[in-house]
N, C-alpha and C positions, 0 to 999 in steps of 0.2 A: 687359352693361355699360351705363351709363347714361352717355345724350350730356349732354356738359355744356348747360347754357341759351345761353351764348355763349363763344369763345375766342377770345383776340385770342395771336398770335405772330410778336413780331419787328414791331410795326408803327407806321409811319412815316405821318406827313400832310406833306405838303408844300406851300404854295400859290406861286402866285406873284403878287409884290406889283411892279410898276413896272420888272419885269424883276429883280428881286429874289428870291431862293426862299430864303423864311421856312418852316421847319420845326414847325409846330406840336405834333406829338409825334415823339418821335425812336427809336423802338423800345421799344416798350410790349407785355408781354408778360403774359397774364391768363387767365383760365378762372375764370367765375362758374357754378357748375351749379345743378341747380333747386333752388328751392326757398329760394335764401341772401338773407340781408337784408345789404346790404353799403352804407357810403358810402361816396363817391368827394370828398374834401377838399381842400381848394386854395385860391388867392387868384385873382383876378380876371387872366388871361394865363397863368395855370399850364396850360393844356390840358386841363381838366377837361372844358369843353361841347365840345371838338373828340370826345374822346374820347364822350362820350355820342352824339356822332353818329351815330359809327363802331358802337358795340354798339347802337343801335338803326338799324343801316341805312340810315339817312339819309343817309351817304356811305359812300366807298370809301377805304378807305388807296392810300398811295402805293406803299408797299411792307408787305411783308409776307402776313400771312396772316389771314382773318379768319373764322373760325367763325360763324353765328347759325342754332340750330335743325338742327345736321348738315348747312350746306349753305356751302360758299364764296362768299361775296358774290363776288368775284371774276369768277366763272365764270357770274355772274347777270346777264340783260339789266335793261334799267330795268323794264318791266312784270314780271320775275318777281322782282326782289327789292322792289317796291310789294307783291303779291301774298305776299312772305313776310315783308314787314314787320308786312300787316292781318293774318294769321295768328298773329304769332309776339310780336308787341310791343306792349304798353300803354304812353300818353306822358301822363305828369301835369304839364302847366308851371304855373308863378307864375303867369299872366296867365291862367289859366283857359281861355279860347279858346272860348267859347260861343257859337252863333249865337243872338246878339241876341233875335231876331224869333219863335224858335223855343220850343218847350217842351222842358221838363225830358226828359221821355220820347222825344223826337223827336232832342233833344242826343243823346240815350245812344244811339239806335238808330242814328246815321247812321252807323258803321262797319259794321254789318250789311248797309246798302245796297251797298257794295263786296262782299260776299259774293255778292250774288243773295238775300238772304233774303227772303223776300217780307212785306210790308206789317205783315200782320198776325201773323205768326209774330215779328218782330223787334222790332215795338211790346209783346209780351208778354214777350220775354227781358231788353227795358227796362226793364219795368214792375220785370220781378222782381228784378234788379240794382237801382234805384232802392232796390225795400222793402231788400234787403241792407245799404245805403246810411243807413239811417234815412230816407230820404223816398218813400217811400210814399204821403203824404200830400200830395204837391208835384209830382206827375206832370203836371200841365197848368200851373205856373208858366212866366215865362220867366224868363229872367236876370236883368232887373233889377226881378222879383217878390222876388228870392231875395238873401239875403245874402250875404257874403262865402266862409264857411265852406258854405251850403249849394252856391254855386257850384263850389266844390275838392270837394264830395263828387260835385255830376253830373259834375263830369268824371272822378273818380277811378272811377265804376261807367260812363262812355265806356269809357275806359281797359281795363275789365276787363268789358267786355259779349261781346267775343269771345274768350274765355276763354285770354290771352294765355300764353307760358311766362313774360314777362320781364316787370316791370310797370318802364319806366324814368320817375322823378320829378327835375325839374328845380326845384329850392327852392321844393316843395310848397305850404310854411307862410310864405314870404317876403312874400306883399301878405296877411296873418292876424295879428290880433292872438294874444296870445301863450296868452289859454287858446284859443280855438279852432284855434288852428296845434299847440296839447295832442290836441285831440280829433281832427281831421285823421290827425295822427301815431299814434293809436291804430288808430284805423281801418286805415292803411296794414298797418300790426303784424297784425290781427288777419285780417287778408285775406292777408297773407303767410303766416300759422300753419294758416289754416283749405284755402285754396284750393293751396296748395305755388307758389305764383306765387314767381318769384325777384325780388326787391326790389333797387334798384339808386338811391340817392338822390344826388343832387349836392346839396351844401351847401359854404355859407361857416361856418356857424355850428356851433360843437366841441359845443356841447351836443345838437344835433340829431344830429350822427354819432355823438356818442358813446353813443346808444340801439342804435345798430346793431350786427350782431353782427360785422362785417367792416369794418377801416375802412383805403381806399386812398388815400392820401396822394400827389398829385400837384403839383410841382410844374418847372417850365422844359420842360415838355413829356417830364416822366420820371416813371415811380412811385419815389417817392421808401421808402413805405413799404407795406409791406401785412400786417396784422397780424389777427388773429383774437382776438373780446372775448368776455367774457360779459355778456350786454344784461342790467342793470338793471332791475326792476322798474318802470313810472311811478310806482305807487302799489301800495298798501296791496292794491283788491281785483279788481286784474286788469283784464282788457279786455273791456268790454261785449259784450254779445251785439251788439247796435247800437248804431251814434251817435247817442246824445241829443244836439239843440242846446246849443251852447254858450248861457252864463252870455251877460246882456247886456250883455256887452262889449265887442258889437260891433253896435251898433244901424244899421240900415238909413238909405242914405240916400236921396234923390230915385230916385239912380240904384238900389237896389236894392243897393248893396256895400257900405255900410260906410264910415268914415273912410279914407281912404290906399288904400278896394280899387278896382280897374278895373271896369268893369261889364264884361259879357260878350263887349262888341264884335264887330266883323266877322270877326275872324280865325278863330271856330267851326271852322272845316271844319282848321285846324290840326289839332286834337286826333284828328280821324279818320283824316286823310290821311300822320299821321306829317310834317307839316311844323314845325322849331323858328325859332325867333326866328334871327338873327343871330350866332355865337358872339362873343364878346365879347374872347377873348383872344388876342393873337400873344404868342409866350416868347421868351426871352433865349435864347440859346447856353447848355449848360452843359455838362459831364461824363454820362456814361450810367452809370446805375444799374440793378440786375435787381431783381426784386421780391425780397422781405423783407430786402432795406437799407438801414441806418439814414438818415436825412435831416437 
């Protein structure tokens, strides 16, 4: 029988705010197995990024029960669920997370360094997830050599340089203009179909989820919905072998990103370490809902 990718059951966040216990999800129950391309949909305090925490290990529920990779976080110290985080989990954010200073190939390999991989075996599995990537050609760039979209692809082959079960993407295509946030999203598709990596995206935007073949509907810190689609074609003749750059729709600026993109900044070592941004949402109180109820 096949382990699922992750299983959440029965599971509860809870923080405490000013002597206050704000429940950020309230019994969220889930099993993503390998291989699915699923969003996760919500408004801004629905418990979306809490929840992406939790299925990438980056916290612990308060209650309940949390699968990742056949193993109960629960039952895991900090070092050994760090250690089945870099095993088990790729993180794709908005903000890229590039070390600045760094090159392309050196981005991608610094999750290797937490393996033990040595030097030059890890710089070659770079190399070779970069060509996967379409850049091949941009191996010794640094971040703000690189545009917008090429930034979202080195981290999206960081992401998947340790050849993760779970690839979780946090609004992938959100600082991308909109054909390149197209090609981004192919890419993702095509890595999902080729590699059996199980695809797990947060977005705000219906048109982005509604490429996915699973789309979880989160809202007051409940699944509201969970529903199973059939993905639409993007186009006419399918999904590249590789990402070709985008159309110049998104020209370069001083900094190397584009109109509206961040450059790569210091927070690089994020995208290795499994560290996310801030979650952005506390939820209202509401009613409890089990998955596949209407919203």
């Amino acid at each position: 029988m096949t382990v699922p990718a992750v299983e959440a059951v029965d599971v509860w966040r809870t923080y405490e705010l000013d002597g206050v216990s704000v429940s950020a999800l309230r019994g969220v129950s889930l099993t993503i197995d390998q291989g699915e391309y699923v969003a996760v949909i919500g408004p801004s305090g629905s418990g979306k990024s809490t929840l992406m925490h939790l299925l990438g290990g980056l916290d612990r529920p308060s209650g309940g029960r949390l699968v990742i990779g056949g193993r109960d976080v629960t039952t895991l110290t900090a070092p050994e669920l760090a250690t089945l985080r870099n095993e088990t989990i790729g993180f794709v954010f908005q903000a890229f997370h590039l070390l600045a200073r760094t090159s392309a190939v050196d981005n991608v390999a610094l999750p290797l360094v937490y393996r033990g991989v040595g030097a030059r075996q890890r710089r070659e599995q770079a190399a070779a997830m970069l060509g996967r990537v379409g850049l091949g050609h941009r191996l010794h760039h640094r971040p703000n050599q690189l545009s917008g979209g090429e930034q979202q692809r080195v981290a999206i082959a960081r992401a998947l340089v340790t050849e993760p079960a779970v690839l979780l993407a946090d609004e992938p295509t959100g600082n991308l203009d909109s054909a390149t946030g197209e090609a981004v999203l192919e890419l993702l598709e095509r890595l999902n179909a080729e590699s059996g990596v199980a695809l797990v995206m947060v977005t705000h935007d219906q048109e982005v989820a509604a490429r996915a073949h699973r789309r979880i509907a989160v809202r007051d810190g409940l699944i509201r919905s969970d529903s199973l689609h059939d993905r639409p074609p993007s186009d006419g003749s399918g999904v590249p072998a590789t990402l070709d750059p985008a159309p110049s729709a998104e020209p370069r600026s001083a900094s190397g990103s584009g109109p509206g993109h961040p450059p790569g900044g210091p927070g690089g070592a994020a995208g290795a370490t499994g560290r996310l941004p801030r979650a952005e949402e506390r939820p209202r109180p509401s009613g409890r809902l089990h998955r596949g109820d209407a919203g």
